[in-house]
N, C-alpha and C positions, 0 to 999 in steps of 0.2 A: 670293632664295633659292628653289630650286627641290625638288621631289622625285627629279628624275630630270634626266639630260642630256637637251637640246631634242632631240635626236634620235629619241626615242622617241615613236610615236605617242600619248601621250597622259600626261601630267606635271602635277602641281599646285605652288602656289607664288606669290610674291609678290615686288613689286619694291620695294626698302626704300628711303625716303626717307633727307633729310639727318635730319629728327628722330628717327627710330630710331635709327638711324646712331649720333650723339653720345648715346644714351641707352644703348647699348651699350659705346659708348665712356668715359664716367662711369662705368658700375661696374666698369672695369677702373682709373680713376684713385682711386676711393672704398677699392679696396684694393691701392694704391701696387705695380701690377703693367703701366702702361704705360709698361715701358721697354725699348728695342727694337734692334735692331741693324740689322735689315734689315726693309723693309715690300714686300710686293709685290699687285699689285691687276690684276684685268683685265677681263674684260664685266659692264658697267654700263650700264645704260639709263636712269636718273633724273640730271639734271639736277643739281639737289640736291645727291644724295648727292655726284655727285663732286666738285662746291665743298667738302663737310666732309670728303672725303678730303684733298686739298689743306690745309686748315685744320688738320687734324687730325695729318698728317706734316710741317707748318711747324712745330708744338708740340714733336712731338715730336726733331727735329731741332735745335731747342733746348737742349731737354733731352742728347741728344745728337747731337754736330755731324758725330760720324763715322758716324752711320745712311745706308746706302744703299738709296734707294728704286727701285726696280724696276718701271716701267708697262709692261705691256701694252695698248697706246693702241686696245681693241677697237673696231672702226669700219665695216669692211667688208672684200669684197674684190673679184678680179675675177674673171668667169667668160666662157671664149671673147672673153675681150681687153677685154668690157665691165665699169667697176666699179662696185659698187652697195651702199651703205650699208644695212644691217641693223640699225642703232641710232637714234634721232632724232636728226635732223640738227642740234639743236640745241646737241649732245655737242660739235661739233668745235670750236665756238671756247671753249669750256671747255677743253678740252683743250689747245690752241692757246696760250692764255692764262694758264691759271692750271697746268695738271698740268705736261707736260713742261718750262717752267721750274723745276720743283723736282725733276722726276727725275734721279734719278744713271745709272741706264741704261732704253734705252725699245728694246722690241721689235716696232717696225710689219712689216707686207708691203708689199709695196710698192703698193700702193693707199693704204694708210696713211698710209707717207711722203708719198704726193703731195698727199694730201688734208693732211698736217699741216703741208707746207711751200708748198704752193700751185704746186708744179710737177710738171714730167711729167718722166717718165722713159720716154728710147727706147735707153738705151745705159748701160753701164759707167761712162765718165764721168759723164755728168747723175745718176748713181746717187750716185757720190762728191760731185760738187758737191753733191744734196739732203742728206747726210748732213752736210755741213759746216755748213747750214742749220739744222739738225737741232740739232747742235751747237752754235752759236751760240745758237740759243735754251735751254743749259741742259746736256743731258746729257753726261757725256764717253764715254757707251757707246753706241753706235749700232746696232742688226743687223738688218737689213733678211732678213729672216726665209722668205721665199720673193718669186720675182721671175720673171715673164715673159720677162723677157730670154732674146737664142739662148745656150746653151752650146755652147759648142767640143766636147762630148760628146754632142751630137745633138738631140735632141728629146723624149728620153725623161727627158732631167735638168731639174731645174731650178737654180736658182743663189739664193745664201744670198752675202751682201754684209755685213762687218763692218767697224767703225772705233771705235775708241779713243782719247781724246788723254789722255796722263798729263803730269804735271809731274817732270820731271828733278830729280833732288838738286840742279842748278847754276840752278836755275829756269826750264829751259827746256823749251816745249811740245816733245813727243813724239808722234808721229800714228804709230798703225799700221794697216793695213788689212790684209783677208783675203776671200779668195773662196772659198766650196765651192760643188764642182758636186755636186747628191745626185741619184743618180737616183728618179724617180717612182715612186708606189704606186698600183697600181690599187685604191684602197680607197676608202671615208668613212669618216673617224675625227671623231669628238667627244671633243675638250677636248687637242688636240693642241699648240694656242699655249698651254694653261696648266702641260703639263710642258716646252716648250721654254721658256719662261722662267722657270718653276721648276727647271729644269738649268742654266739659263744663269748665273741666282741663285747656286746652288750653286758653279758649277765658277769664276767668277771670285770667287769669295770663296779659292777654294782658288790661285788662278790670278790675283791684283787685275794682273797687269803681264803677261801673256800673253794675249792676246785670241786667239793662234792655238788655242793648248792647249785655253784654258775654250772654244771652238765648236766641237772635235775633241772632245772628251768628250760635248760637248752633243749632237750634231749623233750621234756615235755610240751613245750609250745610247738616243736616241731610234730609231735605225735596230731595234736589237734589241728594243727593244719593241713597235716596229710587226710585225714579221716575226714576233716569238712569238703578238702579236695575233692575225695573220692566220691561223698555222698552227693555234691552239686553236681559231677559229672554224672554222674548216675540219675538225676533229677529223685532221689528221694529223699531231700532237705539236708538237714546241718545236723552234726553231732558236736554236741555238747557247745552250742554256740555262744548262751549269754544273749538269745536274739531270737525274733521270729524268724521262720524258712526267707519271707521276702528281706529282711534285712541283712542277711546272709548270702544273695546271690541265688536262691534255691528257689526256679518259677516250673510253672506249668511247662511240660513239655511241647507244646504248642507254640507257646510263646519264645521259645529258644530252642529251637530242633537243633540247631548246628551246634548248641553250647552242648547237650546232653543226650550220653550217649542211651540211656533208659534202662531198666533192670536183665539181665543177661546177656548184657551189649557191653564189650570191651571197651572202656574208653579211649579216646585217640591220644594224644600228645598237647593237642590244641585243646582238649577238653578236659586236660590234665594241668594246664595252667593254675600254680598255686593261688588258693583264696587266701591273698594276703591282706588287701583291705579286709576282709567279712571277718577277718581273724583276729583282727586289732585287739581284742580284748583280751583273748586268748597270748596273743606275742608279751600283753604290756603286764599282765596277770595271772601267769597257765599256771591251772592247778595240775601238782604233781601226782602224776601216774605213773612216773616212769623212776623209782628209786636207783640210787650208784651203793653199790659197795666198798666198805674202804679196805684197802688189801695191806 
């Protein structure tokens, strides 16, 4: 638990063990209020803790069998082709082992994936075969959440790889796949994998047999959120708001120097904080710009 996103120069805070954890977790069972429908979880850096997470959504899923857990398996990523874990290495075969067998959908990058199934990925296919791995060990949601790969769209996109297995009314496995090419954002954003899978959360609960749809709404409210981001830091309004510039967060530069960084001023991290209130319309109703392909 932190003060601030790591991205800011200077943040206080602590990393909670498993015993805090389940101490936390007791006075939510002490007054008969852990019960839950869906659990979703993502950067963890204690060892620990993440075995009581595990422990802890085994219980609950118990209690009830149709709880869908939701990991975001935070691990690392790559940069300039190379990838490089940011959490203790000691994470992955926890993860390995005990998390993604009990998740119901799991959101890696695809350094992620590799590291979670112990292969590489140079192509489209080797994408699909990791996700089937993926798969076998547990989830039936797979979304490879950003990826290296070339897109047929140039160099400026990058590519988002989905897969689903559902069970047919006649008992028969059903696999769907989806490709979106998004193109890139010249930004840094902090805490961007925890609204795409808290979208992703959302939109297939709306969406449990459409994996196209629930990553088009995803993959969409997140595009608008990032560009209103960008614009407010930048102090020249909102794109595609639904809302006037003041209803949006988007003021005179005067009035908030330290929020906006102004036109050919990079913005900070702090000034990069997502507009997630001003967005609200956009989250609960994003119109699609961002199409998936079904492969």
């Amino acid at each position: 638990m932190v003060s601030l996103p790591l991205g800011y120069a200077h943040w206080k805070g602590q990393v909670l063990n498993s015993d805090e954890l389940q101490e936390l977790y007791e006075g939510l069972k002490l007054n008969n209020v852990n019960k839950y429908d869906y659990v979703l979880t993502g950067y963890t850096r204690d060892k620990s803790f993440l075995a009581m997470v595990v422990d802890i959504v085994r219980e609950l899923k118990q209690q009830n069998p149709r709880l869908v857990y939701v990991c975001d398996p935070v691990l690392g990523d790559k940069w300039d082709g190379e990838g490089s874990m940011y959490v203790p290495e000691d994470l992955l075969p926890v993860y390995k082992e005990k998390v993604v067998p009990v998740a119901d959908i799991i959101t890696p990058n695809q350094f992620e994936a590799e590291l979670l199934s112990g292969r590489k990925i140079h192509s489209q296919e080797e994408a699909l075969a990791v996700m089937d791995m993926l798969h076998s060990m547990g989830p039936d949601t797979v979304v490879i959440t950003s990826s290296n790969l070339p897109s047929p769209r140039g160099s400026d996109y990058l590519i988002v790889l989905g897969s689903q297995r559902r069970r047919s009314p006649d008992g028969c496995t059903v696999m769907e796949r989806i490709r979106m090419d998004i193109r890139k954002v010249d930004a840094v954003f902090v805490g961007t994998g925890d609204l795409f899978a808290a979208m992703l959360l959302a939109w297939t609960h709306k969406h449990p047999s459409n994996l196209k749809v629930a990553c088009e709404k995803t993959v969409s409210a997140m595009h608008h959120v990032l560009q209103r981001t960008i614009q407010c830091a930048k102090g020249v309004g909102a794109v595609g708001s639904g809302g006037s510039p003041s209803e949006l967060g988007a003021q005179d530069s005067s009035a908030r120097p330290a929020a906006q960084a102004g036109e050919g001023v990079r913005p900070s991290p702090m000034q990069l904080e997502l507009r997630m209130v001003q967005s609200k319309r956009d989250i609960e109703e994003p119109e699609i710009v961002v199409q998936a392909v079904e492969l």
